[in-house]
N, C-alpha and C positions, 0 to 999 in steps of 0.2 A: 286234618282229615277231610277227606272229599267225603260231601253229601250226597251230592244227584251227579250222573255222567248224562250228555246229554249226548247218545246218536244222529250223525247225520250220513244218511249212504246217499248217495250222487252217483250220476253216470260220468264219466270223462269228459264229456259234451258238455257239463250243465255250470251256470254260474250258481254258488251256492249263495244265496242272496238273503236268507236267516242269517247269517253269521253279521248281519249287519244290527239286527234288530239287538243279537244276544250280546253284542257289547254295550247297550242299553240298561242289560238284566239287572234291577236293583236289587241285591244279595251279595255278597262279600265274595269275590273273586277265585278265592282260594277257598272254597266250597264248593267249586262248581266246575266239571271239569268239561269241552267241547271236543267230540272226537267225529273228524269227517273220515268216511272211507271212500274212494272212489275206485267204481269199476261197475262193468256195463250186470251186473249180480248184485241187485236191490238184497237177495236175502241172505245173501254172506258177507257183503258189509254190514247187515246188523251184525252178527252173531259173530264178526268179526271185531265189530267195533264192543261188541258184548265180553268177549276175552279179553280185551283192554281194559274195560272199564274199572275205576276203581270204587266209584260212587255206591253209596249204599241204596240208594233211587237211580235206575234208569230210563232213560224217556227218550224216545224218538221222534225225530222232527224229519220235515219235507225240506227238500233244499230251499223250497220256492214261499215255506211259509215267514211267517210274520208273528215275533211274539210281543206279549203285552209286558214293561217293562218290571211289572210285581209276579209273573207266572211262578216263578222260584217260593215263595213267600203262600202265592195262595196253594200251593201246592201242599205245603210244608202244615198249614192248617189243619 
């Protein structure tokens, strides 16, 4: 069972460079599901990648950010 779905909308342009951090994420793999959407529409790739999600936690991230490798864990507290 997925916990948290984690959004990421992108523009076509953009290298998503979080996706680097979040293979880092200390928490069990298969709890945790990563969905990027891309298109030049910031707010219907959330609510697109929101339809998707399976996670009973969703959380949206920047393409450009950077997460801490316990984020999943302090969340979960």
């Amino acid at each position: 069972m997925v916990k948290f779905s984690i959004i990421i909308p992108a523009g076509p342009d953009r290298n998503i460079e979080v996706k680097e951090s979040l293979k880092e994420v200390d928490y069990p793999k298969n709890k945790f599901e990563v969905i990027v959407k891309i298109s030049y529409n910031p707010s219907k790739n959330r609510n697109d990648g929101v339809k998707e999600a399976k996670g009973d936690i969703i959380g949206f991230l920047d393409d450009d950010a950077f997460v801490d490798k316990n984020i999943l864990k302090n969340v979960e507290i």
